[in-house]
FIDREN-190269 format. One record per residue (C-alpha): residue number from 1; x negated, y, z. Coordinates in nm, 4 decimals. Example, Ala and Ser with C-alpha at 12.3 -4.5 7.8 and 13.67 -1.06 7.14 Angstrom:
2
<site i="1" X="-1.2300" Y="-0.4500" Z="0.7800"/>
<site i="2" X="-1.3670" Y="-0.1060" Z="0.7140"/>
This chain:
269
<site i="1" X="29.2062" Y="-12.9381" Z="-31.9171"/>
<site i="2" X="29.0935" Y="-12.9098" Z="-31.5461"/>
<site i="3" X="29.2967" Y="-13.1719" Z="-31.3980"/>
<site i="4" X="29.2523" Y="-13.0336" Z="-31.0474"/>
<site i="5" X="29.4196" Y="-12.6819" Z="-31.2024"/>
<site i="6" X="29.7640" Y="-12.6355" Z="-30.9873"/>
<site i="7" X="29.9561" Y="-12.5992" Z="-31.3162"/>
<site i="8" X="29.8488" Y="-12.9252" Z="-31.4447"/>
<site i="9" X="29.9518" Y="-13.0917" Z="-31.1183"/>
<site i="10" X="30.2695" Y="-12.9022" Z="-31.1674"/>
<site i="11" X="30.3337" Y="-12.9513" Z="-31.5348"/>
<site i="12" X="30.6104" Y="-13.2807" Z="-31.5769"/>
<site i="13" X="30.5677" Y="-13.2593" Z="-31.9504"/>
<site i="14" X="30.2584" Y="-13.1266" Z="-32.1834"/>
<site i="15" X="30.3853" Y="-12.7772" Z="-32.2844"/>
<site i="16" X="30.0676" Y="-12.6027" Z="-32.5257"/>
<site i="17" X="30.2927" Y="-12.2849" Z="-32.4563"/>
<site i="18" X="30.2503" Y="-12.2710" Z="-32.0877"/>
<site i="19" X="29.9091" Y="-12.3851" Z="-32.0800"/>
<site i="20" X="29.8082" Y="-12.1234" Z="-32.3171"/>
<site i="21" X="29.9932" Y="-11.8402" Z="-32.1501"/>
<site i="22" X="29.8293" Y="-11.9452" Z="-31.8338"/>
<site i="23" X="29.4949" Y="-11.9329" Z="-32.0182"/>
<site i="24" X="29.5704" Y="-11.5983" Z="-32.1614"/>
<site i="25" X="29.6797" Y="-11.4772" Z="-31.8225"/>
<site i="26" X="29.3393" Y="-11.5538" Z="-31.6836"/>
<site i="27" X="29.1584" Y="-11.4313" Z="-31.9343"/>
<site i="28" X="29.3014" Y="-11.0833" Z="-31.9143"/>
<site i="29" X="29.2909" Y="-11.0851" Z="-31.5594"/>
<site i="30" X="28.8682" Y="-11.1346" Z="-31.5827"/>
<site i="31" X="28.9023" Y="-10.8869" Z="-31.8948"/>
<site i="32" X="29.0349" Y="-10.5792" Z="-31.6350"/>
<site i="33" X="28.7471" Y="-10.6728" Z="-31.4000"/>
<site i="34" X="28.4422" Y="-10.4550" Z="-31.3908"/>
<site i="35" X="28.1978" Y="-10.6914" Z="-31.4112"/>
<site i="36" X="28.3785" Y="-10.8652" Z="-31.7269"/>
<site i="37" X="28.2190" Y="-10.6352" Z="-31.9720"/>
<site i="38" X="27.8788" Y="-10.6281" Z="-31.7664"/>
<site i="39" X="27.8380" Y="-10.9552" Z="-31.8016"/>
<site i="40" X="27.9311" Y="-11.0345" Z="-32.1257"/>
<site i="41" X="27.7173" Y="-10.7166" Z="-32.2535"/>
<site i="42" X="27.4269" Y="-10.8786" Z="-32.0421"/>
<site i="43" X="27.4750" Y="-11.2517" Z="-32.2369"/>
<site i="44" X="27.4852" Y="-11.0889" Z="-32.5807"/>
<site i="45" X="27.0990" Y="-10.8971" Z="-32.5247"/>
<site i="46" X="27.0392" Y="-11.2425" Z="-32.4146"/>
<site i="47" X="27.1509" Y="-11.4401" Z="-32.7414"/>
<site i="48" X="26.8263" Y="-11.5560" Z="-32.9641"/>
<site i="49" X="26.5839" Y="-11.4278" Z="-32.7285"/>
<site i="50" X="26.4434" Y="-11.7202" Z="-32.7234"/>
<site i="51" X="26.4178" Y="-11.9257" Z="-33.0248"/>
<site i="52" X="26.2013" Y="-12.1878" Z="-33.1096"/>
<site i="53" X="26.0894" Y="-12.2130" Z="-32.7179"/>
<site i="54" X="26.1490" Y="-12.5463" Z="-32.4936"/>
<site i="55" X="26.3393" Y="-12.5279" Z="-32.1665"/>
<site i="56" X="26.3424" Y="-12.7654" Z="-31.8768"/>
<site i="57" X="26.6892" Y="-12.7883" Z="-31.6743"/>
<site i="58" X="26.6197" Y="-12.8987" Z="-31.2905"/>
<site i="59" X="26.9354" Y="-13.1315" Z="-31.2646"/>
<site i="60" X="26.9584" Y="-13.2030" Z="-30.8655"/>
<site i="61" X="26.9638" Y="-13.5907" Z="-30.8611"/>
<site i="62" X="26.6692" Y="-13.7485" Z="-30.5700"/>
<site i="63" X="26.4611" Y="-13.8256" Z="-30.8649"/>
<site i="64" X="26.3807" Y="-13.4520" Z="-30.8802"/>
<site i="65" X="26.1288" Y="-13.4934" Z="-30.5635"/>
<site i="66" X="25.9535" Y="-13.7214" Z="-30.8172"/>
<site i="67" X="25.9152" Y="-13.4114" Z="-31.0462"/>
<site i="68" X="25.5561" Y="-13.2443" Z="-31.0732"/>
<site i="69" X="25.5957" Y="-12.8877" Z="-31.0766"/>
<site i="70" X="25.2835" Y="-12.7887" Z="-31.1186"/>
<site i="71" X="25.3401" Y="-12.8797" Z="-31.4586"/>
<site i="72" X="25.6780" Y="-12.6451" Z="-31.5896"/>
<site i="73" X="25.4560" Y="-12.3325" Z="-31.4250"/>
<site i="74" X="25.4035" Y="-12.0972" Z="-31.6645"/>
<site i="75" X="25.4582" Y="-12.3838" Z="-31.9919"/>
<site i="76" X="25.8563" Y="-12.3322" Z="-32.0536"/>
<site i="77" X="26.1939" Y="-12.1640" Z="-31.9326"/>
<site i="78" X="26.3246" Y="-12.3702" Z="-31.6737"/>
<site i="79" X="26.7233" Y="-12.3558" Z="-31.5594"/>
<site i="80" X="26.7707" Y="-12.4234" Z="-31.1753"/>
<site i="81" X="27.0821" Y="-12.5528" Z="-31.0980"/>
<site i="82" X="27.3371" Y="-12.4829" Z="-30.8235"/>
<site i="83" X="27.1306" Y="-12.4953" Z="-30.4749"/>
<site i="84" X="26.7607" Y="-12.5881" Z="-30.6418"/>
<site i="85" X="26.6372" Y="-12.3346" Z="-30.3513"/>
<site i="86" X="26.6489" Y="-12.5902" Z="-30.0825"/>
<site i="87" X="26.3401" Y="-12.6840" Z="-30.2807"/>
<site i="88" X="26.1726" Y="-12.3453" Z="-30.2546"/>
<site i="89" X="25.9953" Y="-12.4831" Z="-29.8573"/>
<site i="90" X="25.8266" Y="-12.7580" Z="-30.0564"/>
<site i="91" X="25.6521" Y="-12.5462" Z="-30.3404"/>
<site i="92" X="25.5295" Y="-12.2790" Z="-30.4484"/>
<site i="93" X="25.7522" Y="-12.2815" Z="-30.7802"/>
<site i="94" X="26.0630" Y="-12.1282" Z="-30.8698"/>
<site i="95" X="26.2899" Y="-12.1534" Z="-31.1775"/>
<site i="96" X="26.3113" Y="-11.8864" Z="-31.4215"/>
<site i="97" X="26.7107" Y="-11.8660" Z="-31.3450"/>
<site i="98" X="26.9792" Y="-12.0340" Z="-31.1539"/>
<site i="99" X="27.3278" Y="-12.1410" Z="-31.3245"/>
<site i="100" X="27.6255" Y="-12.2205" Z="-31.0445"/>
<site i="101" X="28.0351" Y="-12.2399" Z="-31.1632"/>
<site i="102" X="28.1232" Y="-12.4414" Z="-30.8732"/>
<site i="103" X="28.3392" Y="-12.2828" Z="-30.5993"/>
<site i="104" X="28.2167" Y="-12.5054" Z="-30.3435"/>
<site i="105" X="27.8413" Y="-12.4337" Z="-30.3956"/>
<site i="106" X="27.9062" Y="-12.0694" Z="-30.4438"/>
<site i="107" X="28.0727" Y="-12.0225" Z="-30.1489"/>
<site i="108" X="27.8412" Y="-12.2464" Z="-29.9659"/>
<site i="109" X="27.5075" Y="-12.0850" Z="-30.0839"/>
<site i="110" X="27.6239" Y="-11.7458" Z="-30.1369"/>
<site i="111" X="27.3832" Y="-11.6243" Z="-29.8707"/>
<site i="112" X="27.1059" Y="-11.7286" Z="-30.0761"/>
<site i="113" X="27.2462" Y="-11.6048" Z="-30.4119"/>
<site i="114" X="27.3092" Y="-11.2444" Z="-30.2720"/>
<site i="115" X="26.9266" Y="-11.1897" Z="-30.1582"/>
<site i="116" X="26.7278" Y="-11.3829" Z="-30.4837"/>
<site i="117" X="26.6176" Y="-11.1592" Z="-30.7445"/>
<site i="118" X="26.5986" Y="-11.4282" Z="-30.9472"/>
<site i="119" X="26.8245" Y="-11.4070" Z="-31.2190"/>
<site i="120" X="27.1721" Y="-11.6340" Z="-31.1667"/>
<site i="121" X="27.4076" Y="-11.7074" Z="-31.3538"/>
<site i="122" X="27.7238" Y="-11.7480" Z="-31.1833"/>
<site i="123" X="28.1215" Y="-11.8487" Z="-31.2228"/>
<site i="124" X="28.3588" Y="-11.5444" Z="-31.2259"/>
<site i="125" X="28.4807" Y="-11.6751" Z="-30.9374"/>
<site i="126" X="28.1753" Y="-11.5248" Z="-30.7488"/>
<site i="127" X="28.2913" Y="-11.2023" Z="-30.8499"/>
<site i="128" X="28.6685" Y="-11.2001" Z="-30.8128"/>
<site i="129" X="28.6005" Y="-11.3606" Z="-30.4621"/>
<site i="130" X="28.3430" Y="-11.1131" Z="-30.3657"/>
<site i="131" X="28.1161" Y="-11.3922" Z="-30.2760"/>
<site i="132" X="27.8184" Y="-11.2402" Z="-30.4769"/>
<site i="133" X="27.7776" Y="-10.9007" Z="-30.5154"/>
<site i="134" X="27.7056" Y="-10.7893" Z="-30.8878"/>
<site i="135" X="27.3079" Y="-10.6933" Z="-30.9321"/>
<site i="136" X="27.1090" Y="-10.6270" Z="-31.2426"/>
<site i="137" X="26.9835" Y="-10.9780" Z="-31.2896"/>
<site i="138" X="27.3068" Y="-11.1541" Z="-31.1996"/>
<site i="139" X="27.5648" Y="-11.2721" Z="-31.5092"/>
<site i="140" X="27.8938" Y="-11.3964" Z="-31.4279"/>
<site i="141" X="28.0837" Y="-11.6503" Z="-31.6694"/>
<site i="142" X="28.4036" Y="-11.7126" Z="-31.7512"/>
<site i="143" X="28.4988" Y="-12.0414" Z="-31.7852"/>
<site i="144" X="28.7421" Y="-12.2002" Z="-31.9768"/>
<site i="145" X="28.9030" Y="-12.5438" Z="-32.0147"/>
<site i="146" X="28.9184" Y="-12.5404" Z="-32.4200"/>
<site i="147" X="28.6588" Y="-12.8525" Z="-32.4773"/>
<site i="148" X="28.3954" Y="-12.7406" Z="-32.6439"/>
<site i="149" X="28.0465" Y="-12.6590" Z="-32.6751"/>
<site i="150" X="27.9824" Y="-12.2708" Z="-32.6508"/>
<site i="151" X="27.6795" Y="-12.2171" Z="-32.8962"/>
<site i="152" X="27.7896" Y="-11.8063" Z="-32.8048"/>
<site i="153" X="27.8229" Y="-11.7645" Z="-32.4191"/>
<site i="154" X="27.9377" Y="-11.4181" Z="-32.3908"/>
<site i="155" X="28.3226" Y="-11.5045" Z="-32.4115"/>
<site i="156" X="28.3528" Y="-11.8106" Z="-32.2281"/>
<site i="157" X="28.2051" Y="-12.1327" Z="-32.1277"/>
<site i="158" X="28.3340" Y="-12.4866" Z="-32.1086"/>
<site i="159" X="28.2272" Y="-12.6876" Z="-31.7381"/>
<site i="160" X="28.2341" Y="-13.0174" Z="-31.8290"/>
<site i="161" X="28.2415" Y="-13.1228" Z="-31.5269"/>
<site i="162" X="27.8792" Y="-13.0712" Z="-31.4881"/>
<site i="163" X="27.6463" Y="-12.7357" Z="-31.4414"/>
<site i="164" X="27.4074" Y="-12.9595" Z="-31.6447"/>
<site i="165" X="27.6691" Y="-12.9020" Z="-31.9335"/>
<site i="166" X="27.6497" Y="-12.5109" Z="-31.8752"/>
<site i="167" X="27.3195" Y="-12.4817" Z="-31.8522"/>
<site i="168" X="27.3047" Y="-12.6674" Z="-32.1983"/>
<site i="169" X="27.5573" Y="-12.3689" Z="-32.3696"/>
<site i="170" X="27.3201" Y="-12.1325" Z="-32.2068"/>
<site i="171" X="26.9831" Y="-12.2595" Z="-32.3303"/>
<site i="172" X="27.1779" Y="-12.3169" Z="-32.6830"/>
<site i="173" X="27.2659" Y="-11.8915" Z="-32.6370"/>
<site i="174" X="26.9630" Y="-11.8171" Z="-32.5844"/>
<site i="175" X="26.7781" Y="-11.9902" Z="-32.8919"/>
<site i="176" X="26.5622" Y="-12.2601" Z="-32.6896"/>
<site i="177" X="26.4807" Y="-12.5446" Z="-33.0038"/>
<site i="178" X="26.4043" Y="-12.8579" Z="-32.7043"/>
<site i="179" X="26.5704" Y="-12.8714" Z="-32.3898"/>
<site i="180" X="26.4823" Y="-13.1511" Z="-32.1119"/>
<site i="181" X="26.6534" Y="-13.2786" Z="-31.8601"/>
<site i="182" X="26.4983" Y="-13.4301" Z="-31.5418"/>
<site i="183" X="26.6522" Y="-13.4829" Z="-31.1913"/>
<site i="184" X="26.9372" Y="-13.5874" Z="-31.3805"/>
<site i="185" X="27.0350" Y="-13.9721" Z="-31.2067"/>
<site i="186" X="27.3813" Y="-13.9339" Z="-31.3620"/>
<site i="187" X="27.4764" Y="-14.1839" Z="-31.0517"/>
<site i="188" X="27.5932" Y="-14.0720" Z="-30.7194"/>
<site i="189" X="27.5827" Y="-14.3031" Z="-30.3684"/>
<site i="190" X="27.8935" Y="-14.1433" Z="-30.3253"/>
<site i="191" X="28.1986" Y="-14.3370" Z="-30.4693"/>
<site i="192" X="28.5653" Y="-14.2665" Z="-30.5211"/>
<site i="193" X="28.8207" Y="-14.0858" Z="-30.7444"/>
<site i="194" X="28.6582" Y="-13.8020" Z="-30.9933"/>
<site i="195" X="28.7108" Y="-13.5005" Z="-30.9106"/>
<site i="196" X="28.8773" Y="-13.5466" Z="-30.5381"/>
<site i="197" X="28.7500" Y="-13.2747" Z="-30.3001"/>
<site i="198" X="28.6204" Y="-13.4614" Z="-29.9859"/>
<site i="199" X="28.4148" Y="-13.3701" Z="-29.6798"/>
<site i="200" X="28.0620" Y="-13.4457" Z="-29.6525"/>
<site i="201" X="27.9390" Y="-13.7060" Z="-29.4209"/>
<site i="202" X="27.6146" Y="-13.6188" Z="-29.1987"/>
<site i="203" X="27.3470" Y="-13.6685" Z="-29.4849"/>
<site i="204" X="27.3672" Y="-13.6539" Z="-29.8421"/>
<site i="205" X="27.1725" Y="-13.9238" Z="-30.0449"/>
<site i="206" X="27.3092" Y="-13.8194" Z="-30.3776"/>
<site i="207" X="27.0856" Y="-13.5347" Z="-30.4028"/>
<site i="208" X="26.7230" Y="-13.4375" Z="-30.3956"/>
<site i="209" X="26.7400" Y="-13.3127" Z="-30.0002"/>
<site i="210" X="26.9701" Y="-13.4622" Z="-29.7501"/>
<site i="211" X="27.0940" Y="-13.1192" Z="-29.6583"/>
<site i="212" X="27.2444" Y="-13.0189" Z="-30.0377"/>
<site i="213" X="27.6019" Y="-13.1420" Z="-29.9416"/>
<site i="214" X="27.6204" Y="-13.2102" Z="-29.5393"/>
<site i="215" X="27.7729" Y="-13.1197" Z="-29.2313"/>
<site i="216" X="28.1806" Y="-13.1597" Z="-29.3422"/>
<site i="217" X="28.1396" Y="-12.9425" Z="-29.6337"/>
<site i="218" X="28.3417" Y="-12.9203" Z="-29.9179"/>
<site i="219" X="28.2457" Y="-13.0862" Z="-30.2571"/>
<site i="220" X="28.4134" Y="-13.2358" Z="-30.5256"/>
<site i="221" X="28.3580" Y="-13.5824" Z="-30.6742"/>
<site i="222" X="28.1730" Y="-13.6449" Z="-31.0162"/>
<site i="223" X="28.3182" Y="-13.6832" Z="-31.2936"/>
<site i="224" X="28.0617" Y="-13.9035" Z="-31.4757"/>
<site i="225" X="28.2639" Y="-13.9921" Z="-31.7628"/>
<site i="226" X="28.4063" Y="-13.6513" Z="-31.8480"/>
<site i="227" X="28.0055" Y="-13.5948" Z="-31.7813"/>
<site i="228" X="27.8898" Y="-13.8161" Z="-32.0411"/>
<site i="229" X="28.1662" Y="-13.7032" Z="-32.3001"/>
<site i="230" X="28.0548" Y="-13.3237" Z="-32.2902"/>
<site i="231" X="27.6753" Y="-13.4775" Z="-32.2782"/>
<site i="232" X="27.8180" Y="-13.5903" Z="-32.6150"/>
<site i="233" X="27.9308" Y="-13.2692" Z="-32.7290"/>
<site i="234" X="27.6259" Y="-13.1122" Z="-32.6542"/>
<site i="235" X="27.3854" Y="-13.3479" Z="-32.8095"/>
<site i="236" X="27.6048" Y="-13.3203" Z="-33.1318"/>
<site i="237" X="27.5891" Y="-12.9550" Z="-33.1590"/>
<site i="238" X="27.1887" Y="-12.9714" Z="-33.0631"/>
<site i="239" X="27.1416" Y="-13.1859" Z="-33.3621"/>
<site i="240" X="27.3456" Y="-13.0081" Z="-33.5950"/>
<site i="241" X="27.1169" Y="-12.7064" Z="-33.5756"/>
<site i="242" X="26.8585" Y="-12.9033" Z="-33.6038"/>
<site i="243" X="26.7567" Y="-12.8697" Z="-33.2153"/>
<site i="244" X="26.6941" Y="-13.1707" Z="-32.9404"/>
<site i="245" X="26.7582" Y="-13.2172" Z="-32.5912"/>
<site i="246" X="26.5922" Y="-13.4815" Z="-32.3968"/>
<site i="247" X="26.5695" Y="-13.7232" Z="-32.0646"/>
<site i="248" X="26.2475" Y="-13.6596" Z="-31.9009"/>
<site i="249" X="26.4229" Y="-13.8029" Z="-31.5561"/>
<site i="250" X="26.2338" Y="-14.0645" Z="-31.3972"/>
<site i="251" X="26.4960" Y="-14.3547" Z="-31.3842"/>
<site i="252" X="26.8528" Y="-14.2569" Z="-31.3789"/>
<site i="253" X="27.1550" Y="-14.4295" Z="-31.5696"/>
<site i="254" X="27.1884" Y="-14.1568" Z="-31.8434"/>
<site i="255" X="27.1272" Y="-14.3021" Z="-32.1665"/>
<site i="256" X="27.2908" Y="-14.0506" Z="-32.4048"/>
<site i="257" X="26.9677" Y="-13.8415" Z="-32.5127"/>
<site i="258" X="26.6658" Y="-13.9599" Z="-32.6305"/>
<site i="259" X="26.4025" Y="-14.0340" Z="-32.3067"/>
<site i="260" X="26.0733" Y="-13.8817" Z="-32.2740"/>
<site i="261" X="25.8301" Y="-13.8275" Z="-32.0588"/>
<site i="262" X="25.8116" Y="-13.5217" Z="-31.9180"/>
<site i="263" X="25.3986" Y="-13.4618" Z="-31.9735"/>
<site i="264" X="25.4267" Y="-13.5398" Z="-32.3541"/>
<site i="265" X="25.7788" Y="-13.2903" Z="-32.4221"/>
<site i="266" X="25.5558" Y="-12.9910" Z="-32.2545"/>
<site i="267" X="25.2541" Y="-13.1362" Z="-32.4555"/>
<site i="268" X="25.0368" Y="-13.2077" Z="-32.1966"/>
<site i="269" X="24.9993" Y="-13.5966" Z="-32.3100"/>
């Protein structure tokens, strides 16, 4: 459960009823909207198109400047991640598709998100808030604070307090057999209370350009625990179907999944 949901700051006593009326309630209130049906029609042509493939997810720690992207051009899928575009001045390479559920970045990059044609992959909340207008390459997700791992993404999708985690689901929906992470630190030079929304300060040195979160903006705090216990989730249901993800990052503190260098999981070593 989304502890920064205004019913769980409300709630004096755990009450399954209320919290799944007020899940029901939302979910029927995405249902009515026109892009509901879009989308989810969109994410089911999607499902197994890629099987057997590898993937790359561009996690936004600083250690993805240290990434060489020369080498994920035209060798696997790769999932960009929230604003990855403040890369795009710096090379020539772009990711095959964006995934952002965060309110905050939405808002913040929507400029961005409304001219790309690259394909995104976006919270509902982009929708219901008119922040991105629908397109034929953009999907919008419905997320939902049951705990688990969706291995079928057209219904819903857990956050896990991490895009990383939702761009997992995704990869798993699509078929991808080895997914790598890189840019993932899993640390932040920012400390204090998960989840808290706070203000930027003038330069961000949690993520890979000083710009990313800056100025007094809006962003919330990382979770890393609740991080690392949906990391968990997804390495379990990876391995059950006998599929692997992997830690190409250079350095970090994430430990969960197996490391490897990025050269030798596209082959190239």
């Amino acid at each position: 459960m989304d502890p920064n949901d205004p019913l769980v700051t409300r709630m004096a006593t755990l009450n399954p009823y209320v919290v799944a009326g007020a899940m029901v309630a939302k979910r029927l209130v995405w249902d009515l909207h026109p892009q509901s049906w879009i989308s989810r029609r969109r994410l089911r042509a999607l499902r197994g198109t890629r099987a057997g493939e590898k993937a790359v997810i561009l996690c936004n720690g600083p250690s993805l400047n240290k990434v060489d992207f020369d080498l994920l051009s035209g060798r696997c899928y790769t999932f960009g991640l929230n604003k990855i575009n403040l890369l795009f001045d710096r090379t020539s390479f772009r990711p095959d598709s964006i995934t952002a559920v965060n309110p905050h970045v939405i808002e913040q990059n929507a400029p961005f998100f409304n001219e790309t044609d690259l394909p995104l992959f976006l919270d509902t909340v982009a929708a219901t808030r008119r922040l991105v207008k629908p397109a034929r390459r953009r999907v919008y997700l419905h997320s939902t604070t049951m705990k688990r791992f969706a291995k079928d993404c057209s219904m819903s999708v857990n956050q896990g307090q991490t895009v990383t985690y939702v761009a997992m689901q995704l990869a798993f929906h699509m078929g991808f057999s080895q997914v790598a992470l890189v840019g993932c630190d899993h640390s932040f030079a920012v400390k204090g209370p998960a989840n808290k929304t706070v203000r930027s300060g003038a330069v961000d040195h949690s993520h890979f350009d000083p710009s990313y979160f800056s100025g007094g903006v809006k962003w919330d705090l990382p979770d890393l625990f609740e991080s690392e216990v949906a990391y968990g989730r997804a390495k379990q249901m990876y391995e059950a179907h006998d599929r692997r993800l992997y830690n190409c990052t250079e350095g970090g503190e994430l430990e969960i999944f197996e490391r490897m260098d990025l050269r030798r999981f596209l082959d190239l070593a």
